[in-house]
C-alpha positions in Angstrom: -12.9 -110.0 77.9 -9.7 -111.7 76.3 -9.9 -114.3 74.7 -9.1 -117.6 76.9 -7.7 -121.0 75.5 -10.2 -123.5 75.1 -7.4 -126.1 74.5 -6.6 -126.3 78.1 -10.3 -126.5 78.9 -10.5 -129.9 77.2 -11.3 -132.5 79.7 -8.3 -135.1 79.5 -10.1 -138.5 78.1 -7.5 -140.9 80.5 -9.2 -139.5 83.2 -12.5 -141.3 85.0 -15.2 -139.5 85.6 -16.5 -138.5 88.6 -20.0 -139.4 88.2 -20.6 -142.6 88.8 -22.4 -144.5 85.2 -21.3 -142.5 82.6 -18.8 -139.9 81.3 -18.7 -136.2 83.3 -20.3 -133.5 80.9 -17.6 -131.0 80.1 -17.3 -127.4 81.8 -19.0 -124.6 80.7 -16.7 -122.8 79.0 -16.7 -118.4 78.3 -18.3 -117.9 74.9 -16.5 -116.1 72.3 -16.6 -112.4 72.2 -19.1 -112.7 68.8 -21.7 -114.8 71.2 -21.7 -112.2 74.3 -25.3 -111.5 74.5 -25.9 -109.7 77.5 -28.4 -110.5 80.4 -30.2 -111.8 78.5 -28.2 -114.3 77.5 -26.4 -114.4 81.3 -30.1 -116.0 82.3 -30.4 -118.8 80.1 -31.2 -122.1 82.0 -27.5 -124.5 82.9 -29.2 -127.7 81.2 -29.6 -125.5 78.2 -26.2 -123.8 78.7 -24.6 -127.5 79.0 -26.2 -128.5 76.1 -24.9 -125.8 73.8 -21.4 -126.8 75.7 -21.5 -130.2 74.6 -22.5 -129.6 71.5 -19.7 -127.1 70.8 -17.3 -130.4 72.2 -18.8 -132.6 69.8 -17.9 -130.2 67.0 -14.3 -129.3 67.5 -11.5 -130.7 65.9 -8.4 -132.4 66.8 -5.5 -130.7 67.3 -7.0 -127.3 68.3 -7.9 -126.6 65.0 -10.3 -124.2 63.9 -14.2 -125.9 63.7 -16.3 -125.6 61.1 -18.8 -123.7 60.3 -22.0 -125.6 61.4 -25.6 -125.1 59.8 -27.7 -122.1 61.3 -30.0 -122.7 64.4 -31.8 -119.5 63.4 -35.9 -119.4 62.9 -36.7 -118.0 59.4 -40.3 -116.5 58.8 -41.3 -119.5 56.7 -39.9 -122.2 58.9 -41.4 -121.8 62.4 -41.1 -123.6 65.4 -43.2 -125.3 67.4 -44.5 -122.0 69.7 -45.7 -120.2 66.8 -48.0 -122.7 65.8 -49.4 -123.0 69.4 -50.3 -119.1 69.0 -51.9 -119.2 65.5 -54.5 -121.7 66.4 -55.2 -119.8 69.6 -56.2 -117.1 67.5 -58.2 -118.3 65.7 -60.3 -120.0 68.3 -61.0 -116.7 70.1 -62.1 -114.8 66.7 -65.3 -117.9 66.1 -66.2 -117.6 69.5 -66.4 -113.8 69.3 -68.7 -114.7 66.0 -70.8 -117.1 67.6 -71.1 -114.6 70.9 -72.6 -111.9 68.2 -74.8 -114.3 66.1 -76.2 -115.3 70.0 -76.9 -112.2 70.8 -78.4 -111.2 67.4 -80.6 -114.2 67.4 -81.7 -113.7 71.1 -83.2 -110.3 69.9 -84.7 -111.3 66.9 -86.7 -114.2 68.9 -87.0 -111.5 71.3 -88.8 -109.1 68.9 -91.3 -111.7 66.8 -92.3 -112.3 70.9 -92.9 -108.9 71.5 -94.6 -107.5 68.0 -96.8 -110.6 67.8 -98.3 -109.2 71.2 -98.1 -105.4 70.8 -98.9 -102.9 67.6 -96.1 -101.3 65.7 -95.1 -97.9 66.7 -96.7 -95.0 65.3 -100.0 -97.0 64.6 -103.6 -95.5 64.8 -106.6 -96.8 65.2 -109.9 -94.1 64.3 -107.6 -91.6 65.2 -106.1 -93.3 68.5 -102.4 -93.4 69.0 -101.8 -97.2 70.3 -98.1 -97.2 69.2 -96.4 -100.8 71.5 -100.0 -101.3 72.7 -101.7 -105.1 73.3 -105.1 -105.7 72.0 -106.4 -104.9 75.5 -104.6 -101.6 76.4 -105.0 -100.5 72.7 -109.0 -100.9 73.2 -109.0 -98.9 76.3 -107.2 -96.1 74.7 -109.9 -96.7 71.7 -113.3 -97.0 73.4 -112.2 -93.9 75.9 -111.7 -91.4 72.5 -113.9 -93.2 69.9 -115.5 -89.8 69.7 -112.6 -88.6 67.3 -113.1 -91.2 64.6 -114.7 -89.4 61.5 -114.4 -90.2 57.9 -113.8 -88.2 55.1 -114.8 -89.0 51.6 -113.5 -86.4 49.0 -112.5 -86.3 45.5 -113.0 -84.2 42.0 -115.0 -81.4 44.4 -116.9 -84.1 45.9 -116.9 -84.4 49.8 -118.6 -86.3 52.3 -117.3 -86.5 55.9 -118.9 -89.1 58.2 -118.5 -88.8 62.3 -120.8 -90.9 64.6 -123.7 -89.6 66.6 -124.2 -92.2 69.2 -122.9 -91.9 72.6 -121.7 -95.5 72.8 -118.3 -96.3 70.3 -119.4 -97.4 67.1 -115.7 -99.0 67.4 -114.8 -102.4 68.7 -111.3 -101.9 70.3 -110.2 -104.8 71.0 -111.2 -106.7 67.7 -109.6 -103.6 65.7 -106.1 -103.9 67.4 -106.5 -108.0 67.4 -106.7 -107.2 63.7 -103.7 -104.9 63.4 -101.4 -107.1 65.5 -102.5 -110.3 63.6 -101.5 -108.2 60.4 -98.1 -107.6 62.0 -96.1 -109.9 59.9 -93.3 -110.5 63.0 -91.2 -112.7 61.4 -90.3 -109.7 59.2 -90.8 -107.2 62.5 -87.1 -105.0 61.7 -88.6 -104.5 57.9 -92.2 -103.4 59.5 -90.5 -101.4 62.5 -88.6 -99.4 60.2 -91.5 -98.4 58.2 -93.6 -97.7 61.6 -90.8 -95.2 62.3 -90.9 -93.7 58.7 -94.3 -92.5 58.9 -97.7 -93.5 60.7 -99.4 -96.7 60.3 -102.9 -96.5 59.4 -105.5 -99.4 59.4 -105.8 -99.8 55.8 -102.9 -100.9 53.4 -101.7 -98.1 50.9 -102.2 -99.0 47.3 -103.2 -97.8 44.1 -106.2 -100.1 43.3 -109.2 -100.8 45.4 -110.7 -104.1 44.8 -114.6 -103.9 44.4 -115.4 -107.4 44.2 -114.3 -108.1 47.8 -116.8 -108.6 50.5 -117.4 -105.5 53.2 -116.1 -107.2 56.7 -117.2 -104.4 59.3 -116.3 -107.1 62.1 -114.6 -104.1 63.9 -117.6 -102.3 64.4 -119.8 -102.6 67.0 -123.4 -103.3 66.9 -124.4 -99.4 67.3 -122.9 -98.6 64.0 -125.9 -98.1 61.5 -124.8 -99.3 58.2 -128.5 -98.6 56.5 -128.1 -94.7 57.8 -124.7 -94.6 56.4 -125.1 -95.7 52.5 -128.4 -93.6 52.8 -126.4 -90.4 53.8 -123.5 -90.8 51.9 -126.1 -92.0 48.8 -128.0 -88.5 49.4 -124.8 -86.5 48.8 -123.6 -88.5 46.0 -126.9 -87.5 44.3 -126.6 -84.4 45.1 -123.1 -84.0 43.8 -124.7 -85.9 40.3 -127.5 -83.3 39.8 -125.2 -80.8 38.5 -124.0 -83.2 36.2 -125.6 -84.5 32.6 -123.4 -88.0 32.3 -123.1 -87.3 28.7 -120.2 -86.0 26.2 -121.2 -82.0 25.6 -119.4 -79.5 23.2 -119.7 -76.6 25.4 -119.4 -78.9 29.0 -115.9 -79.9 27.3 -114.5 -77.0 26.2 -111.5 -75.4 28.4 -111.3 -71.9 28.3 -108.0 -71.6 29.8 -106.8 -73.9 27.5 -108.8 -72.8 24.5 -109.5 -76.2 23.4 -111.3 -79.3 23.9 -110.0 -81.4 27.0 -110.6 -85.1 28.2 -110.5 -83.7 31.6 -113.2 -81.1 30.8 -115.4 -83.6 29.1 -115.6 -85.8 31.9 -116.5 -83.0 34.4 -119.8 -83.6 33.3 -119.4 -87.2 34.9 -121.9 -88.6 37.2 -120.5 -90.2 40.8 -121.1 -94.0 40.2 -123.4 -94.2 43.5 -122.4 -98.3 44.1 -119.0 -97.9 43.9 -118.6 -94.7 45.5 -120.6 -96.3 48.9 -118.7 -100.0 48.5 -115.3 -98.0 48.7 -116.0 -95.8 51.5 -117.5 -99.0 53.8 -114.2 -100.6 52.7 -112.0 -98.2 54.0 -114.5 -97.7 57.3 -114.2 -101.8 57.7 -110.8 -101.3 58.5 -111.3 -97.9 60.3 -109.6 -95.3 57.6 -109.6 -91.8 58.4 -109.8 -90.7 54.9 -111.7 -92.6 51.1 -109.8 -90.9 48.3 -111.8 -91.2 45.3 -108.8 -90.6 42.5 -107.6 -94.6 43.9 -110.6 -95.5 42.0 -109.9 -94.2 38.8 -112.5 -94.5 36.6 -114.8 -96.9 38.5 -115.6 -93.7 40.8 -117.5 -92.1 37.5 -120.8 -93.2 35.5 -118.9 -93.8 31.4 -120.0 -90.6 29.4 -123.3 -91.5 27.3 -122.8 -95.4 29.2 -120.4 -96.3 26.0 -117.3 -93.8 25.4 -113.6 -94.8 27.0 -110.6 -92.0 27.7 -109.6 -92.9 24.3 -112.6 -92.5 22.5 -113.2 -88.7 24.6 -109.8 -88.0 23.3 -110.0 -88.7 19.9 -113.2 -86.8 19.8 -111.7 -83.6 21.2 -109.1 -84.1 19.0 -112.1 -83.9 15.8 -113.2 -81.2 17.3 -110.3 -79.2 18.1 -109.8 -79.5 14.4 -112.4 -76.7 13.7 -111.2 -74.0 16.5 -108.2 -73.0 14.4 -109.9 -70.1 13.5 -109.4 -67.0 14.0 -110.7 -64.0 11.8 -112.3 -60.2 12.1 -115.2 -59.5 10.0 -114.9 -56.3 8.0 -118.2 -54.0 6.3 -116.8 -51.5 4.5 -113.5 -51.1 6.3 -115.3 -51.3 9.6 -115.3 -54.2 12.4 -118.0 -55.7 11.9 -117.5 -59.2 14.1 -115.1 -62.1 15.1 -115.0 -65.6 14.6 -113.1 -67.6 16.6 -113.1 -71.1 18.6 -115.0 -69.6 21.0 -117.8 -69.2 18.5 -117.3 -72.5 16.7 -117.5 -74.2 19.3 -121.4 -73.2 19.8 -121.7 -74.6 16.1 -120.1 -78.3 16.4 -121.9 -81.3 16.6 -121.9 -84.3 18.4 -124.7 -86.3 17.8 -122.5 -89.1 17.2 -120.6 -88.4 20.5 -117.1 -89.8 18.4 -117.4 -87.9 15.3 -118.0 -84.2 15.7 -119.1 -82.8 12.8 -119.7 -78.5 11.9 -123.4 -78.1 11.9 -124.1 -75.9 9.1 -127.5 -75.0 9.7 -126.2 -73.5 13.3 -123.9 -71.4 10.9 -126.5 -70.2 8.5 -128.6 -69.4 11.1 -126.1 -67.3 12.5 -125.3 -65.3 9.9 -128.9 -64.7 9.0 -128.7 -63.3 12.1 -126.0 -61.4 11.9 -126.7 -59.8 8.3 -130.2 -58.8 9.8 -128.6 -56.7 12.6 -126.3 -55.0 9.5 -128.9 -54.7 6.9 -130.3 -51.3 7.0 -132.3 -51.2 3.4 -136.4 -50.4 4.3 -135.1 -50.0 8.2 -136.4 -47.3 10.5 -133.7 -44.0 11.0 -133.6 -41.6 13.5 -131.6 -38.4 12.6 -131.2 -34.8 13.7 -131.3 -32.6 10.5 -128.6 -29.7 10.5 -131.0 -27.2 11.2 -132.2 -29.3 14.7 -135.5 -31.2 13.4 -135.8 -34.3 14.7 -136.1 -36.7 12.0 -137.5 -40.1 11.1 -138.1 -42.5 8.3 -139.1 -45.9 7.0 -138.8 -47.9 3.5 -136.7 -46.9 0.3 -133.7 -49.3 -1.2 -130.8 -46.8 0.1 -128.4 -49.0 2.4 -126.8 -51.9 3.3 -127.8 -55.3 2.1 -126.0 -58.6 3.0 -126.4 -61.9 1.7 -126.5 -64.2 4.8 -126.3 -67.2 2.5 -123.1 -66.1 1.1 -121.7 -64.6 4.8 -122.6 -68.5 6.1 -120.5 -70.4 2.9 -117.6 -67.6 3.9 -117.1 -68.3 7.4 -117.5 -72.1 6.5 -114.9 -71.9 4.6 -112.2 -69.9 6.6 -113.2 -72.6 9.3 -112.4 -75.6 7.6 -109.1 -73.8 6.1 -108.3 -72.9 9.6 -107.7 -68.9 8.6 -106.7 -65.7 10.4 -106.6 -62.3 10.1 -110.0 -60.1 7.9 -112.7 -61.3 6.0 -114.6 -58.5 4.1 -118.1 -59.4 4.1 -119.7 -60.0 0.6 -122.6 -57.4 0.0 -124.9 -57.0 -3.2 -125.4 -53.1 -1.8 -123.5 -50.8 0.5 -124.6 -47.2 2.1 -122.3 -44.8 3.3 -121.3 -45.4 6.3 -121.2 -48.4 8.7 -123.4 -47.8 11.5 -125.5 -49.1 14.2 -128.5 -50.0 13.2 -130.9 -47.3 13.5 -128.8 -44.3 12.8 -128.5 -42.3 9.1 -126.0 -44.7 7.4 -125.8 -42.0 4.3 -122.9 -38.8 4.6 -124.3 -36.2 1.9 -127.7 -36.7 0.9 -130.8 -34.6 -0.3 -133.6 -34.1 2.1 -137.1 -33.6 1.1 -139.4 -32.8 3.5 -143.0 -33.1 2.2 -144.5 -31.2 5.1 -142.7 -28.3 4.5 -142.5 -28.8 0.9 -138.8 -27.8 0.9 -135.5 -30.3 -0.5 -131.9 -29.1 1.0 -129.2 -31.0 -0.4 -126.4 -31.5 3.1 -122.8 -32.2 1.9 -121.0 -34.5 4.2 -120.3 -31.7 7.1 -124.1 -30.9 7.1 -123.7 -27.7 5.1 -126.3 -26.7 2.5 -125.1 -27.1 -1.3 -128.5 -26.4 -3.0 -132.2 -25.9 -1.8 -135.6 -25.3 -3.5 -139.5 -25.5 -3.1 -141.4 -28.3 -5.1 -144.2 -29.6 -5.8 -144.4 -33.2 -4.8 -147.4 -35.9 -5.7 -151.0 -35.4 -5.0 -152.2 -37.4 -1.6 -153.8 -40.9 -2.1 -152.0 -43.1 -5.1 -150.2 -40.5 -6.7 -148.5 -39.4 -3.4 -144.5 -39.6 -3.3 -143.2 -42.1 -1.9 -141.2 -41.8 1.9 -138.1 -43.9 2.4 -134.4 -43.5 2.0 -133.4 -43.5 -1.5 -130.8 -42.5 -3.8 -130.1 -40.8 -7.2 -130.1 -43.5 -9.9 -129.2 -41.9 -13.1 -128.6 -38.5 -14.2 -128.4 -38.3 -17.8 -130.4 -34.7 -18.2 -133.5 -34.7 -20.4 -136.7 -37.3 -21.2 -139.9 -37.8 -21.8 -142.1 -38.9 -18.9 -144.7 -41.2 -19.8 -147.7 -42.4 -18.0 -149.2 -45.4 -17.6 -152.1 -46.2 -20.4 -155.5 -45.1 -20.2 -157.1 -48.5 -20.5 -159.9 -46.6 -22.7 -157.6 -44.9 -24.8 -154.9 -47.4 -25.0 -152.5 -44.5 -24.8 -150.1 -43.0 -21.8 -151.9 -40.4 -20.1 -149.6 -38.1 -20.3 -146.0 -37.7 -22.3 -144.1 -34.7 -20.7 -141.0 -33.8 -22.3 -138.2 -32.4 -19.3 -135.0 -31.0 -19.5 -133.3 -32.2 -16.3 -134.3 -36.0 -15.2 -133.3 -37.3 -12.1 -134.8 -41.1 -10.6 -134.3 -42.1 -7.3 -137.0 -44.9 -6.7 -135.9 -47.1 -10.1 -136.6 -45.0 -12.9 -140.5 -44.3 -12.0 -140.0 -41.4 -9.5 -137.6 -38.4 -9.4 -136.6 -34.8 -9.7 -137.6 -33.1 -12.9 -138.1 -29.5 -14.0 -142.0 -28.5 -14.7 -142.5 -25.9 -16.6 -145.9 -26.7 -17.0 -146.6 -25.7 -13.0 -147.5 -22.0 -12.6 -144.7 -20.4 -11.1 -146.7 -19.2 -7.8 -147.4 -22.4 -6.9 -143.9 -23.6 -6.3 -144.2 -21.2 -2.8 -147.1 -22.4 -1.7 -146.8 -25.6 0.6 -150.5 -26.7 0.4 -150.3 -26.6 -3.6 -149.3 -30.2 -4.0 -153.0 -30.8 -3.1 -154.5 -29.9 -6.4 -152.0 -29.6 -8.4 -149.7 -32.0 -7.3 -147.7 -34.9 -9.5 -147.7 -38.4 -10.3 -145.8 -38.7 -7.5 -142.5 -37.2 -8.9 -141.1 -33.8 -6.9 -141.6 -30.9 -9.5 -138.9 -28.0 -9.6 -138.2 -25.0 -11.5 -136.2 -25.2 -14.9 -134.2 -23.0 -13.2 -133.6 -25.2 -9.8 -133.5 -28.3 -11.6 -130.3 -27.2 -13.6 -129.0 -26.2 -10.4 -129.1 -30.0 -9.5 -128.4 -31.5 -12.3 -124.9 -29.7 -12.1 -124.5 -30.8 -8.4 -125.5 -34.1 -7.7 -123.7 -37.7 -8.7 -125.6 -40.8 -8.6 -126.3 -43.4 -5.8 -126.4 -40.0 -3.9 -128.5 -40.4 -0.9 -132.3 -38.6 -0.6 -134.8 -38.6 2.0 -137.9 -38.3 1.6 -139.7 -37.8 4.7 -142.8 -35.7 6.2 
């Protein structure tokens, strides 16, 4: 559009107006090209056209000129009209009634839900065994009384069990005043914190905790009148008795020893334990008042358990296993001779501690000596009894004679006392005044070589250590009665080659009765009996195996010059001879 004139649109001021009372408002006149707005601006209202006419009139200058620039008519976002303001606040209302709306409706459930669980039981909720989940007192004791027959109670704990289940045909269970009791309990002012532990896991009719008061009183006001209180502590009395029986209330060694563990144990010691029989039956009529399924005895602690001896505490137990757990660091092999002759260990000490004074374990030494008296009596073998097959198949047997082993169980007893208290390991060579051979059982020839003399036959055969013969001869041993030779297991004592045997005096002479001069001397028992040459003995009689009978010795085992030698050149001392018939 072009642009038009506005001067020629200016009303003419000489001219009247044609309204009557007051001057005629101007003509609309074509906006500027800048203004064109469209529609939009084609559907504005003609007051509010006329106004923005008139006040375009009011702002022109004489003259035609040019107007001013006027100040802006345009809304800012921090200077807002009056329609913005109408919308804010309209906001605002609608969100706090939304609010209150929620709060109403969250209110009206709450109220709705302290109604409702002040009436019924929490789900998940059982009663002897009876699901009664959203049950009143009265449906809750129908579902009871019909399956009362399920209810049983189970005492257990530390191997001790007891279970308890009704034998009368009418309930021994009050329905109705068990779930009056449960819904009472149902705190339902707090119902969404109860509701949500309902749903995390069942609700039984006692409270879960980790101590049992004792001093309370037993209400069985759930119960009916058939339930036989009397029958009950007797029963469960009978197996607690029965459970104690096996147990001797007191701190043992042995009783508190762990093998497993290879030491003393609180744990162990307290096995032996007795059932405190009061306790035990209060507990289990405490759970039953409020219709448990299930008494666990650990809750008690140690109010469940008789004190050890009536006195000692956990502490006092364990610092007495500690005392005694001092001695079992032992651990050593006995040795005789190279051979295994025994252990000791803390399986054997413990047999020897103490604990007379049930804190202070001590080592009882006379335990110890006693042992090893024992044990050096099954190793000595001097003056013992052997069996033996000779090399050429007799069956052999002898008794007496100093040839063997000899241990000093005095001195056995101070050695293992010693690697005890010193804790030691590894090998202990026993101490011994006297050795044989050979470590054997007791019983058996302990000797290798040796030099038999056989008295029946009248024969000695000296066996090197394979069993062959090294040197054999006849002799003449000692006449029977006192002068007979001596049987036993002996051995060579010296063998220095000649002497003079001398008797014992003639108490009417006050001399030796005899003084025998011999080339070859060889003692075995001290240096009163032995092997000698005897020239003296007619030749003849040295094969004859009856001779010893007249002209027998002092007890000494006659040989020819000529044999004698023959030993002498052969034989070492402490060489083994048995003399046996």
């Amino acid at each position: 559009m072009s642009q038009i004139d506005r001067s020629n649109m200016i009303p003419d001021p000489q001219q009247p107006s044609r309204h009557t009372g007051g001057v005629q408002s101007p003509r609309p006149i074509a906006p500027a090209h800048s203004q064109q707005h469209g529609p939009a601006n084609a559907s504005q209202r003609p007051n509010q056209r006329q106004y923005q006419q008139h006040q375009q009139y009011q702002q022109r200058p004489a003259h035609g000129a040019a107007p001013k620039q006027g100040p802006s008519h345009a809304r800012t976002a921090n200077n807002r009209g009056p329609a913005d303001k109408r919308t804010n606040k309209s906001s605002k209302s609608g969100g706090k009634t939304a609010l209150f709306v929620v709060l109403g409706l969250v209110a009206i459930v709450y109220i709705v839900g302290v109604v409702a669980f002040s009436q019924v039981a929490y789900p998940n909720t059982t009663i002897a065994g009876v699901d009664i989940s959203l049950s009143n007192a009265s449906s809750a004791a129908t579902k009871v009384n019909s399956a009362w027959k399920h209810y049983k109670l189970t005492v257990s704990g530390d191997d001790f069990s007891w279970t308890y289940q009704p034998e009368s045909d009418e309930p021994i269970v009050d329905g109705e005043a068990a779930a009056k009791e449960i819904i009472n309990h149902n705190e339902a002012f707090i119902w969404p914190v109860r509701l949500v532990e309902s749903l995390s896991g069942k609700t039984k009719t006692t409270a879960t905790s980790n101590e049992v008061d004792l001093d309370q009183d037993v209400d069985l006001s759930m119960l009916s009148d058939t339930f036989d209180q009397k029958k009950f502590e007797k029963d469960l009395g009978a197996a607690i008795d029965e459970f104690n029986e096996g147990r001797s209330g007191t701190f043992e060694a042995n009783s508190s020893y762990d093998e497993q563990a290879g030491k003393f144990t609180v744990e162990k010691a307290r096995s032996n334990e007795k059932l405190n029989r009061e306790h035990v039956i209060k507990y289990a009529e405490l759970e039953l008042a409020s219709l448990a399924e299930s008494v666990d005895l650990s809750k008690l602690g140690n109010d469940a358990y008789e004190p050890l001896n009536g006195t000692l505490t956990d502490d006092q137990i364990q610092a007495a296993c500690d005392a005694a757990n001092n001695f079992l660091g032992v651990n050593v092999t006995l040795k005789l001779n190279g051979e295994d002759a025994g252990k000791v260990d803390g399986s054997s000490v413990l047999q020897w501690i103490s604990f007379a004074d049930p804190a202070n374990p001590t080592l009882d030494t006379s335990q110890i000596s006693n042992w090893a008296a024992e044990l050096a009596n099954g190793f000595n073998t001097v003056g013992s009894t052997r069996w033996w097959t000779r090399a050429d198949g007799k069956q052999c047997a002898v008794e007496g004679g100093d040839f063997g082993w000899s241990i000093d169980s005095s001195s056995l007893a101070k050695q293992v006392e010693d690697a005890i208290n010193n804790k030691q390991t590894g090998e202990i060579e026993i101490k011994y005044p006297q050795k044989a051979d050979t470590f054997t059982a007791k019983g058996e020839p302990d000797w290798k070589a040796y030099i038999d003399v056989d008295l029946s036959e009248q024969h000695a055969r000296y066996y090197d250590e394979s069993g062959n013969i090294v040197w054999e001869a006849n002799f003449i041993s000692g006449k029977p009665g006192e002068d007979a030779t001596p049987e036993g297991v002996w051995q060579i004592n010296s063998n220095d080659g000649g002497s003079t045997l001398i008797g014992a005096k003639d108490p009417e002479t006050g001399k030796p009765k005899y003084e025998s001069p011999v080339s070859y001397w060889m003692p075995f028992e001290g240096n009163m009996i032995g092997f000698h040459d005897a020239t003296w003995q007619n030749d003849k009689s040295f094969d004859n195996a009856e001779s010893y009978k007249w002209c027998g010795s002092h007890g000494c085992i006659n040989l020819r010059l000529a044999d004698a030698k023959a030993l002498h050149d052969c034989i070492k001392v402490g060489l083994c001879v048995v003399v046996h018939s």
